[in-house]
FIZA-303797 format. One line per 10 residues: number of its first residue (from 1); their letters; for each residue z, y, x of N, C-alpha, C. Coordinates in steps of 0.001 Angstrom, whole numbers. Atoms other than C-alpha are relative to their C-alpha. Layout:
REM FIZA-303797
NUM) a) Z:Y:X:Z:Y:X:Z:Y:X ~ ...
This chain:
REM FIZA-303797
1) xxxxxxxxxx) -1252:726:91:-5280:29082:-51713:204:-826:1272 ~ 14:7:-1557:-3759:27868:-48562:579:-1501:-357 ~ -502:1161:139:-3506:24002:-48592:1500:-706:832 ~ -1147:174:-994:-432:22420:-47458:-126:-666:1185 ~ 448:618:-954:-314:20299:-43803:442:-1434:-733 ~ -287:1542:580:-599:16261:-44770:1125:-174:98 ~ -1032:1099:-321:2312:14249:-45180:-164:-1052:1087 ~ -355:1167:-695:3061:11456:-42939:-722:-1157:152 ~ 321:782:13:1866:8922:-44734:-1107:346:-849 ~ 1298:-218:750:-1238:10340:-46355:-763:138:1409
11) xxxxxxxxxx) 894:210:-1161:-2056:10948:-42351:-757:-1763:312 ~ 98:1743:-139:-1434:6813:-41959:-1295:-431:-934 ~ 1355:457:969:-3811:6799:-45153:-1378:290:433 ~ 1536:-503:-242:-6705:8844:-44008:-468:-793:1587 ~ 274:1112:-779:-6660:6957:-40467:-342:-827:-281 ~ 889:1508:100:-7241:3501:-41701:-629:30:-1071 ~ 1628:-1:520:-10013:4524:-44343:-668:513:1346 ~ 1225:-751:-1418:-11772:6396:-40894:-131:-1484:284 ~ 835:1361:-1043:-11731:2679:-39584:-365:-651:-1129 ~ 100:840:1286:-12253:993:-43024:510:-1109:215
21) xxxxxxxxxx) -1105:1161:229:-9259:-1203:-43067:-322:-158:-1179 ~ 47:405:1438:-9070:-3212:-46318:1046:690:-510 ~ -901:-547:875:-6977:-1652:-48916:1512:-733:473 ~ -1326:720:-652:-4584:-4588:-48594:691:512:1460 ~ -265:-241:-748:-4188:-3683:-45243:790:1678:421 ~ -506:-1198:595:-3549:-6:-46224:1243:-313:-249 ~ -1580:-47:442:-725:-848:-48274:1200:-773:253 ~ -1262:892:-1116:1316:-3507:-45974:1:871:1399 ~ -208:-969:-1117:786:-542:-43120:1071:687:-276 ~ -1114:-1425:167:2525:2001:-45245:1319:-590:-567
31) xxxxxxxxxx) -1044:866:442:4681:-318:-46728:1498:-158:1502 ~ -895:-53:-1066:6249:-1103:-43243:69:1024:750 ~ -89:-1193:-324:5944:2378:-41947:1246:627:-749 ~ -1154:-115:980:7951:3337:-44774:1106:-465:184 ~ -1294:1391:-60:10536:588:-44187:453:758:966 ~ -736:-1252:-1347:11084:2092:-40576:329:1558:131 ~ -371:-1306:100:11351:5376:-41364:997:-369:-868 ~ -1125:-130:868:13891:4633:-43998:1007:-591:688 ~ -955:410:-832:16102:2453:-41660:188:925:1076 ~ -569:-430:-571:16447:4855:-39586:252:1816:-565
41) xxxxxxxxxx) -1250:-1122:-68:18168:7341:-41685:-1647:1054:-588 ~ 921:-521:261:14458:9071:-42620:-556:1572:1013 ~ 506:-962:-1155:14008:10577:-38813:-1347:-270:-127 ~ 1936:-39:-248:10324:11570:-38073:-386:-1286:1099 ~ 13:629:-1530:8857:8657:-35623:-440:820:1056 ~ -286:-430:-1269:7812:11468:-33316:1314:71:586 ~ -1452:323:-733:11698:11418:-32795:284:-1035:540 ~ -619:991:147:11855:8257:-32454:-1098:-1152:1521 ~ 532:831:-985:10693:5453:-29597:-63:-1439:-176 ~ -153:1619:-67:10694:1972:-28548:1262:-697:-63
51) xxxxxxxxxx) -1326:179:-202:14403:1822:-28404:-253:-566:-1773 ~ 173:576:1705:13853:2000:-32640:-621:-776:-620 ~ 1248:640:400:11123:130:-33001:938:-1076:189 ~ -617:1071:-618:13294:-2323:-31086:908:-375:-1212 ~ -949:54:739:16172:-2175:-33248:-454:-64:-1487 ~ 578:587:1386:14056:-2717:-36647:-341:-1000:-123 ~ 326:1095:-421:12389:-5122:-35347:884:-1225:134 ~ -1208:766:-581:15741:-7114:-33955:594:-284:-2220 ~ -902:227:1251:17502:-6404:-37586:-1190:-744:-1167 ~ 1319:1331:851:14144:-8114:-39771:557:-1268:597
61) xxxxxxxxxx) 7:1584:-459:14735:-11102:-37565:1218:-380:-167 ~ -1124:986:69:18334:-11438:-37591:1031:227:-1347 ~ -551:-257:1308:19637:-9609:-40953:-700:-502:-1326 ~ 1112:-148:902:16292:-10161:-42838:-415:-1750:-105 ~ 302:1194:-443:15419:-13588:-41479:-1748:-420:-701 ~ 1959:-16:441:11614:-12760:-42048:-424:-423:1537 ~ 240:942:-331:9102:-14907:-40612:-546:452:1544 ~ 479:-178:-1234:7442:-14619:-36916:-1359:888:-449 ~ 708:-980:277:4615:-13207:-38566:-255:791:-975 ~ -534:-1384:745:6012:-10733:-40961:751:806:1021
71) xxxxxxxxxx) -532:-941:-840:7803:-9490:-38158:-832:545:1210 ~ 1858:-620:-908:4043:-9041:-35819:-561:1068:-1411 ~ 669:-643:1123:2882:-7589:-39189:893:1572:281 ~ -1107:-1536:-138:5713:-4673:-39006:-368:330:1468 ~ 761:-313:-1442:4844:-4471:-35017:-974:940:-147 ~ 1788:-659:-197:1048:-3800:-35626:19:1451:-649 ~ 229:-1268:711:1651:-1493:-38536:839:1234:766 ~ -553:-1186:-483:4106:849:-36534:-710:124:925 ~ 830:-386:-1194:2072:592:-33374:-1148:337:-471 ~ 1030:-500:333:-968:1405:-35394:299:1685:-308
81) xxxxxxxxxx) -516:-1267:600:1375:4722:-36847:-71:1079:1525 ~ 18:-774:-1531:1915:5961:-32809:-334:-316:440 ~ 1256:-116:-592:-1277:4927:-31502:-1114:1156:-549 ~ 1339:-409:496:-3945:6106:-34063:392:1353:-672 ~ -403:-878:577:-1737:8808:-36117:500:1112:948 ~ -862:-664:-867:849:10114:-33696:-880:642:1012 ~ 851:8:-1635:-1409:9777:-30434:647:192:353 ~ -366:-30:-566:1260:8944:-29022:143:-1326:1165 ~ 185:1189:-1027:1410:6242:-25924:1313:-320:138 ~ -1815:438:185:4806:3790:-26458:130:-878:1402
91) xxxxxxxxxx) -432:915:-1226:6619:2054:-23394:163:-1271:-594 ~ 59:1029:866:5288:-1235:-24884:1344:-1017:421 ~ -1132:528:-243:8930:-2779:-23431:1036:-328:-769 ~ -789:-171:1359:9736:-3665:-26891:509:-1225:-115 ~ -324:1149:-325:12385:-6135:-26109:261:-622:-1020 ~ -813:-83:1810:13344:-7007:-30411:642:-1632:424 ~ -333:2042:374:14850:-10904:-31079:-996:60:-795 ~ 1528:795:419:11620:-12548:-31951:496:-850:-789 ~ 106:915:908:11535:-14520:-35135:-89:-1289:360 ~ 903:1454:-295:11629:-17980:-34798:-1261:-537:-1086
101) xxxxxxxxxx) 1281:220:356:7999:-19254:-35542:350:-1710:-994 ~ -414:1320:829:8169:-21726:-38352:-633:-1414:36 ~ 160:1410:-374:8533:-25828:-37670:-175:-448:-855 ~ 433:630:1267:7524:-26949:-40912:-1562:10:22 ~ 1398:-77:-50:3906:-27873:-41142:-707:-24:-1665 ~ 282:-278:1484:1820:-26559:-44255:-127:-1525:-572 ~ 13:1173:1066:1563:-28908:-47366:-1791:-303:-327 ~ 1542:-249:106:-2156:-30086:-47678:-675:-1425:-1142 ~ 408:1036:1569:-3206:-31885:-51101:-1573:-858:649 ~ 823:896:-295:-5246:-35062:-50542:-1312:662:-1470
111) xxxxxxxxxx) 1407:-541:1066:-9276:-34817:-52736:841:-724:-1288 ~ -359:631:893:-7444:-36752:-55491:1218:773:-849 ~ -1175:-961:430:-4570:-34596:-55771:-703:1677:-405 ~ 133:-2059:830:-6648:-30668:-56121:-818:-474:-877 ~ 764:333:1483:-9288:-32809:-58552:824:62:-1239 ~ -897:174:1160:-6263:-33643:-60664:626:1385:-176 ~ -873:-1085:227:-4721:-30426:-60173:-1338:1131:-765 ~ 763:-845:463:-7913:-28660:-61068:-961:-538:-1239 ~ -226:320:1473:-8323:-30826:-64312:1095:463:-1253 ~ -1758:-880:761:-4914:-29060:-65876:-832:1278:9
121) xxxxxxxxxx) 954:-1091:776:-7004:-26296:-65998:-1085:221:-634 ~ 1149:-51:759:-9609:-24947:-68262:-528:1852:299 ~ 477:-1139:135:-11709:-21652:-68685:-568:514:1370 ~ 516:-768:-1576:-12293:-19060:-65908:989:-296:790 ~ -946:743:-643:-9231:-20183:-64242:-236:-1196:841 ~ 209:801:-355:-10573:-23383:-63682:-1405:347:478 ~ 1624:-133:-518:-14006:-22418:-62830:138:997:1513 ~ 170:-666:-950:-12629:-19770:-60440:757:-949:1312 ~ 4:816:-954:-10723:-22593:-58560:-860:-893:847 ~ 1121:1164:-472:-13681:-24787:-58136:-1044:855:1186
131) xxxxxxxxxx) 700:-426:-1071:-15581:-21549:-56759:627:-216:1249 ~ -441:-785:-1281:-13035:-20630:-54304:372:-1793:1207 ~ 15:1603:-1260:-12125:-24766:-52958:-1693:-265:-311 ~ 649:763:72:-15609:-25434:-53260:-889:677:995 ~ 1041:-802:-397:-17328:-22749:-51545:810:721:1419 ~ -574:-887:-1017:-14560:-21370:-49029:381:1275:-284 ~ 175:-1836:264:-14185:-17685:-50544:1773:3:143 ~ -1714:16:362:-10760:-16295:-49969:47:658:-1840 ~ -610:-239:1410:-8955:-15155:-53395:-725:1315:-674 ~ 506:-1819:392:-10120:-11128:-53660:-1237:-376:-126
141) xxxxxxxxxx) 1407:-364:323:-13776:-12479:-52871:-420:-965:-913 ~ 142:834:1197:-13438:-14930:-55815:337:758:-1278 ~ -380:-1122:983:-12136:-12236:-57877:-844:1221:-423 ~ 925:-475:217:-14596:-10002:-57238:-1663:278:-221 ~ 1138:296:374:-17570:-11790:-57768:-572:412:-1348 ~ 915:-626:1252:-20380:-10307:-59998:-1227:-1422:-306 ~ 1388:579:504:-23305:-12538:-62001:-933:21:1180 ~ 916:26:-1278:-25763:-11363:-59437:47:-374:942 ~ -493:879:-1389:-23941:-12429:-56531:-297:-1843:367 ~ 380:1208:-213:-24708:-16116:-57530:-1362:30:-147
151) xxxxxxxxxx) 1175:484:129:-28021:-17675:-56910:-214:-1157:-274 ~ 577:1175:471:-29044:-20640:-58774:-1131:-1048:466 ~ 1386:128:-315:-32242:-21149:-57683:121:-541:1589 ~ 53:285:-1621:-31081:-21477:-54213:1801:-522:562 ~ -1471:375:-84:-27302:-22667:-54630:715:978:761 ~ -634:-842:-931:-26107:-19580:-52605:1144:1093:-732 ~ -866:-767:458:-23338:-17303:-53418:-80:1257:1186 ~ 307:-932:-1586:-23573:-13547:-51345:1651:631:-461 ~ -1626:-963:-91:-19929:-11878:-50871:-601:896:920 ~ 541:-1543:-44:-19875:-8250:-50833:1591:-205:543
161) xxxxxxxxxx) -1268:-516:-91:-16962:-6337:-49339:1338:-951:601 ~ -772:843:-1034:-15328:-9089:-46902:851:502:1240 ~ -751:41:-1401:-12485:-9342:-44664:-1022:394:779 ~ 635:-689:-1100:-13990:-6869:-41802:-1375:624:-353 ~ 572:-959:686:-16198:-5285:-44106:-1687:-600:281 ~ 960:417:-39:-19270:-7644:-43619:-749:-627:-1074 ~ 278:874:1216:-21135:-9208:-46378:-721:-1195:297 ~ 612:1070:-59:-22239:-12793:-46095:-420:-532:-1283 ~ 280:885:960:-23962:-15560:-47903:186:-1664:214 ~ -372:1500:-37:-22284:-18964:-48602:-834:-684:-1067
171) xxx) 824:1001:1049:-24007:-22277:-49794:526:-1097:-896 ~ -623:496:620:-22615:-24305:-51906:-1177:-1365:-745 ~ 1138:653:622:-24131:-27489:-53661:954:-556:-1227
């Protein structure tokens, strides 16, 4: 039986498992891959150049009013599509209207304010907040913690399967 040639975006898929991108990262690639191919009408990007790239890019920032780095995020993922997929080499002269970068500075809860906020909760809920402010873990590697992973005996916690595919061990007291 004579298999068919990949799709498009099952190529985009099998590329970033070869580098072992995170999943997440997988599906905000194809996500904005997708996006650009559909704005323009659902031409192939070998048709297509920096001129388009340009012009997706430009309309996110000024129709979309997405952020400076949701609009690098759409960048990377198409330049990852005609670098690593395509092999193709772009005239990086990708002039777009650049997002303005946001002047608001994050919101950052005093120790009095996440104690109280992490008294309103109870159960695993509350226990998984305490790991993740107490220990540093982002969200997925608080989520995917197993029994074994903690050590008692030695206050240590080991994360498996980390941002960049390393596994460490945090201490905690």
């Amino acid at each position: 039986m004579e298999q068919r040639p990949k799709k498009l975006l099952e190529q985009v898929q099998d590329a970033i498992r070869l580098k072992h991108y995170s999943y997440q990262t997988e599906k905000t690639y194809i996500y904005w891959i997708r996006r650009y191919i559909l704005f323009h009408n659902k031409r192939h990007p070998k048709d297509m150049g920096s001129a388009e790239i340009e012009a997706f890019l430009t309309h996110l920032a000024v129709h979309e009013n997405v952020a400076a780095s949701t609009q690098n995020q759409a960048l990377h993922s198409i330049l990852f599509l005609y670098r690593e997929v395509l092999k193709q080499d772009l005239d990086l002269k990708i002039d777009a209207v650049r997002a303005k970068k946001s002047k608001y500075l994050p919101i950052v809860l005093t120790k009095d304010e996440v104690f109280a906020t992490i008294q309103h909760l109870s159960g695993v809920h509350q226990l998984l907040i305490k790991l993740l402010y107490g220990t540093g873990l982002r969200l997925n590697e608080g989520l995917s913690l197993r029994v074994k992973d903690i050590d008692f005996g030695q206050n240590q916690i080991t994360v498996r399967d980390t941002k960049g595919n390393e596994s460490r061990v945090t201490k905690y007291s």
